[in-house]
N, C-alpha and C positions, 0 to 999 in steps of 0.2 A: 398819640392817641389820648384823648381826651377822658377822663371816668366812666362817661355815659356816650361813647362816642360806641354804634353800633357800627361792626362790619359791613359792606357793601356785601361781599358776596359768602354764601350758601355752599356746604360741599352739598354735592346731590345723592350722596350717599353717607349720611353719619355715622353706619354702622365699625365701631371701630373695637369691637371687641375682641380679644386675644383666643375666642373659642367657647362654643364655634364661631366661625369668625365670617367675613363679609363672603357672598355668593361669589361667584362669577360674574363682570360687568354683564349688562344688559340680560340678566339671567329673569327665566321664567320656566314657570310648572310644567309647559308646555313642551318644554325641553325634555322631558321624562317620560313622554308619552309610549316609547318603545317599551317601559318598564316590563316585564312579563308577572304583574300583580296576580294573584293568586293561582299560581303555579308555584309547583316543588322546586327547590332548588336544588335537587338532584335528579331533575327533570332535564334533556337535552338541551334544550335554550336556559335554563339556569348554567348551568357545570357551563357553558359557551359564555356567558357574562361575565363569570367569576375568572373562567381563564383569561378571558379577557382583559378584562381588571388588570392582573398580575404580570401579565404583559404589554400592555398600557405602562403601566408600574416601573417596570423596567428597563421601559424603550425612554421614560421621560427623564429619569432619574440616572441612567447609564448605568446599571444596575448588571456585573458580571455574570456571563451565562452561566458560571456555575455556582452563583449564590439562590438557594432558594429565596423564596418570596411566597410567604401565603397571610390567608384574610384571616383573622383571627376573633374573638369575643372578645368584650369588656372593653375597648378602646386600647390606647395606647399603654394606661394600666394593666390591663390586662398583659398584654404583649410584651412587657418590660418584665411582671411577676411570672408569667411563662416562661421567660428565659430565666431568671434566677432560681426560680425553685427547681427546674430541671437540669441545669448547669452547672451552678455553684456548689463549691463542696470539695471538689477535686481537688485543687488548690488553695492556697493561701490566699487572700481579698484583699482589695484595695477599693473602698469605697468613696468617690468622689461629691462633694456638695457644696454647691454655691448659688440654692433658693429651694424654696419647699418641694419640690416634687424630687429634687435630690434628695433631701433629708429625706422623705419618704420612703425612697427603697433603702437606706442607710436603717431607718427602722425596721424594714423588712429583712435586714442581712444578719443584723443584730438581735434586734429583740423575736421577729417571728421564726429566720432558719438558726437563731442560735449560732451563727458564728465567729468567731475571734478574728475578726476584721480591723486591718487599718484603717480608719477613717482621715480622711483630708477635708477641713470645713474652710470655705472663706465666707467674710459678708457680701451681703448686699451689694452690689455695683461693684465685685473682686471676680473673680477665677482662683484655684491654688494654684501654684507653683506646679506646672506638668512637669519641669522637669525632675522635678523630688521622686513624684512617681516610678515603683517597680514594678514595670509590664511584665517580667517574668511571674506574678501575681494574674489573677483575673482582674480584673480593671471594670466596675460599672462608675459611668455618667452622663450627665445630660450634655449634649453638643449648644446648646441652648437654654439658656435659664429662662423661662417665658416668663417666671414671676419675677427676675432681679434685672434683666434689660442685658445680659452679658452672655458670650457668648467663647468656644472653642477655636482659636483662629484660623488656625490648620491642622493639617495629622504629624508635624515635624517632631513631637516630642516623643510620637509613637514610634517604637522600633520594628523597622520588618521583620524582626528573629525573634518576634518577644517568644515568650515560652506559653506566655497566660491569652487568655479569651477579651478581649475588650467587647464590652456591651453597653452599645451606644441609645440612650433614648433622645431619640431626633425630631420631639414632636414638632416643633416650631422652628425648625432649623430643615427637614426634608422638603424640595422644589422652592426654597428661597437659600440655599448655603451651597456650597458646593462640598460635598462627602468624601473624602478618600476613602474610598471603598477598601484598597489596600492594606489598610489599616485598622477598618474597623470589622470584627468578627460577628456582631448583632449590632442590628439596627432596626428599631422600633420606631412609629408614628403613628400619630392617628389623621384622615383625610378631613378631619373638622377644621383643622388648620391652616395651612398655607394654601389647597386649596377648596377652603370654604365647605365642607365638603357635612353630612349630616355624621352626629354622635355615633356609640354606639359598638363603631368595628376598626379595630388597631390591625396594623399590617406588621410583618416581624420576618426578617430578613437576614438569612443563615449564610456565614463561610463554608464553604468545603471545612475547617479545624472546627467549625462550630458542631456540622453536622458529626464529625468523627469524636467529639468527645458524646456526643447525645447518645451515639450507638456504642459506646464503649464505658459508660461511665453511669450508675446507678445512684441515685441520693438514697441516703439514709432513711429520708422522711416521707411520709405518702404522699402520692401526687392526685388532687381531682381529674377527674374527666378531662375537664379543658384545656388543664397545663400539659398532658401528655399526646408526645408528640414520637413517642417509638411502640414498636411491638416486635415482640422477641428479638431484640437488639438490633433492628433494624428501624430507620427514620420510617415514618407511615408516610410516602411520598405524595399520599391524594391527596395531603395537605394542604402542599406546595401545588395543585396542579387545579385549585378551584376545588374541592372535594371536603369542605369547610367542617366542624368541629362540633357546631351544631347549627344551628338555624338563621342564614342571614338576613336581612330587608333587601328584596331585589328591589325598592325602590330607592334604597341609598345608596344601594352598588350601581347603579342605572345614574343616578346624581353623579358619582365619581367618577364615573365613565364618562360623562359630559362634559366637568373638569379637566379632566386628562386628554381628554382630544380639546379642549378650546388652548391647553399647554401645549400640546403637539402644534396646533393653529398656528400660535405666537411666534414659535420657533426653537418650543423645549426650553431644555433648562437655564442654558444661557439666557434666554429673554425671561424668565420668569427670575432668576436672578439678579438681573438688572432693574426689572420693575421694582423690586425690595429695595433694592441701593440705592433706587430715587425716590421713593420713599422716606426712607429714613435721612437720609440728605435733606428734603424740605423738611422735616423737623427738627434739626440738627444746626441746618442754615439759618434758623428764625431765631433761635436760643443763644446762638453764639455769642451776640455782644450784648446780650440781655443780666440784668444782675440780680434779677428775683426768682429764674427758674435757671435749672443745669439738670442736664443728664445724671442720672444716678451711678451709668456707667461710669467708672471712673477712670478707665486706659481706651482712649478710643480704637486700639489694635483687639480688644473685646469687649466692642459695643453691638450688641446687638442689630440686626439691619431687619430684625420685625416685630419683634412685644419692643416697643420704645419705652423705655422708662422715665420719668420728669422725676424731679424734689424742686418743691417751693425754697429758695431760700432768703427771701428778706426778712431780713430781724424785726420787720415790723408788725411780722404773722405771729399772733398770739397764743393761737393754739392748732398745732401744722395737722395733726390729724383732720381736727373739724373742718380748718380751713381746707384740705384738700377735699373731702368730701363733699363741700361745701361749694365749688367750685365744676366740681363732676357732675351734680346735682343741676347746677345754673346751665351747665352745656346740656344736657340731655332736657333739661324744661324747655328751651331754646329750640330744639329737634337737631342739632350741629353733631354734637356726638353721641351716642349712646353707649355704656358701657364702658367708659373711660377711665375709671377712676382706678387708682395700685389695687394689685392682690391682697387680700384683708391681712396675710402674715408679713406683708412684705413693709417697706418705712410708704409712710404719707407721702401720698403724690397721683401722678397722674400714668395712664398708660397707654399708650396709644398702636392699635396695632397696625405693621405695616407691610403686611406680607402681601405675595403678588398679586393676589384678588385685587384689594386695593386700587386707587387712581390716585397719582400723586396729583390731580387740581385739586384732590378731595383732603389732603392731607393740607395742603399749601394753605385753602382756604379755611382749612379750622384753626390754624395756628392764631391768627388775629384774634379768633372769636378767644382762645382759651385767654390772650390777653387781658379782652373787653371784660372776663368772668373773673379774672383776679385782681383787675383793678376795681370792678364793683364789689366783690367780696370784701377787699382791701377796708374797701369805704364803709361797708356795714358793721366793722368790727363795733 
């Protein structure tokens, strides 16, 4: 490829952003139509949506009949500090972090509940060491780094006897990874993610041990409104049953309903799994004998298979921040990608997301173009 040599072909969906993240192919408004818009949602056809939802949720995801499941505030934020500030405390900590939204609850365990927590850091394109980790501890992590490109490969380092709670935030790993539920005690995401789904409302996903420490086990520190999830030491189970915390948008519960049946469509998890892997395979396939870009992952046994990570590396890029911005900037003026470019804490580069919304002609076809945009870049230095 020549400097100025433009791609022949166009993905027809540039939307490549890590979240919220691409629709459903062939997706229209029109799809929403059944929404039940300005109705209560503790009206009969609301509480019917919401259970819905939840069991959608579970039918897609394989999710054990006796794990709850409910719709919760604040996103997957939300749902990740609803389980720490309620949980955490009983035990000793083990806090996991290998990109910002780890570090984040690591802030939360430390500086906001004040606790004497292990901390485990690795960088950018790492994992720590699971097996260093003591599950006899509580255990929070993300199963998926969405801003470092890495990811958890399996549950094998998790013991069936641990003693401790693991709490998993699965935002960009839940309907693209596959979960051993067995192993994980909470597990949070938000539907903006893998599948495309609106902001807003994080789902949060309880053991049978999870619920028996919430009814046996009091923190120290107050809890708001939203984080609380018992009454007189018992779980409040309308939680779990569609019977929401406070006030949802039945038209983005209406949205994820339409996601989840075009997942059920495809043929559930396994096809929406496979869509990701071929995904990240056409980005993966294109980089490989290339010497100016690589994966940021750096063990492909936890390389992400939906936030893709890129780093520029030719020595001939002058200043890698600009130049990756710079780059990002040229695909989205282009109309090719939108939203491309690394998370602003994370190293200069590129991110592309690949989770199962996605079409891999769409992934296949912008790989060229990010070429075209670093060899013109190249040339403007």
């Amino acid at each position: 490829m020549t400097d100025h040599a433009i791609p022949a072909a166009r993905p027809e969906n540039p939307r490549f952003s890590s979240g919220p993240c691409a629709k459903i192919p062939h997706y229209s408004l029109d799809m929403l139509s059944d929404a039940p818009l300005g109705r209560s949602h503790r009206a009969a056809v609301g509480k019917s949506k919401l259970a819905e939802a939840i069991e959608l949720t579970r039918a897609v995801l394989g999710v054990p009949a006796d794990y709850r499941i409910g719709i919760v505030p604040g996103s997957d934020t939300g749902a990740v500090e609803m389980a720490m500030w309620t949980l955490l405390g009983a035990r000793p900590v083990e806090m996991l972090a290998w990109e910002s939204f780890g570090e984040g609850w690591v802030t939360d365990a430390v500086k906001q509940l004040k606790l004497d927590a292990t901390v485990r850091k690795a960088d950018y394109g790492k994992i720590v060491d699971l097996a260093e980790v003591d599950f006899d501890k509580d255990v929070v992590f993300t199963w998926n780094g969405t801003t470092s490109g890495v990811r958890v490969p399996n549950g094998d380092a998790i013991p069936a006897d641990r003693a401790g709670l693991t709490i998993c935030d699965a935002t960009s790993a839940a309907f693209a990874m596959d979960l051993p539920w067995d192993k994980l005690d909470v597990v949070t995401f938000s539907w903006q993610k893998v599948l495309g789904g609106e902001g807003a409302h994080g789902v949060l996903i309880l053991s049978p041990r999870a619920v028996e420490r919430l009814e046996t086990y009091v923190p120290a520190w107050p809890l708001p409104k939203i984080f609380r999830m018992t009454k007189g030491g018992k779980l409040i189970e309308g939680i779990f049953k569609g019977e929401t915390i406070n006030t949802p948008s039945m038209l983005a519960v209406e949205d994820y309903l339409v996601a989840l049946k075009w997942a059920q469509g495809l043929g559930g998890l396994t096809a929406l799994i496979a869509r990701a892997d071929a995904n990240a395979a056409a980005v993966r396939d294109f980089i490989t004998d290339k010497d100016w870009i690589a994966d940021l992952a750096e063990d492909p046994a936890t390389a992400s298979t939906t936030s893709v990570c890129l780093k520029f590396t030719d020595p001939a890029i002058k200043d890698g921040a600009a130049f990756a911005k710079a780059v990002a900037k040229r695909l989205e003026k282009e109309g090719v990608a939108l939203d491309a470019g690394a998370y602003r804490d994370a190293p200069a580069g590129l991110r592309i997301w690949c989770g199962s919304t996605v079409e891999t002609a769409d992934v296949a076809a912008l790989m060229p173009w990010i070429e075209w945009a670093y060899r013109a870049e190249l040339a403007a230095q």
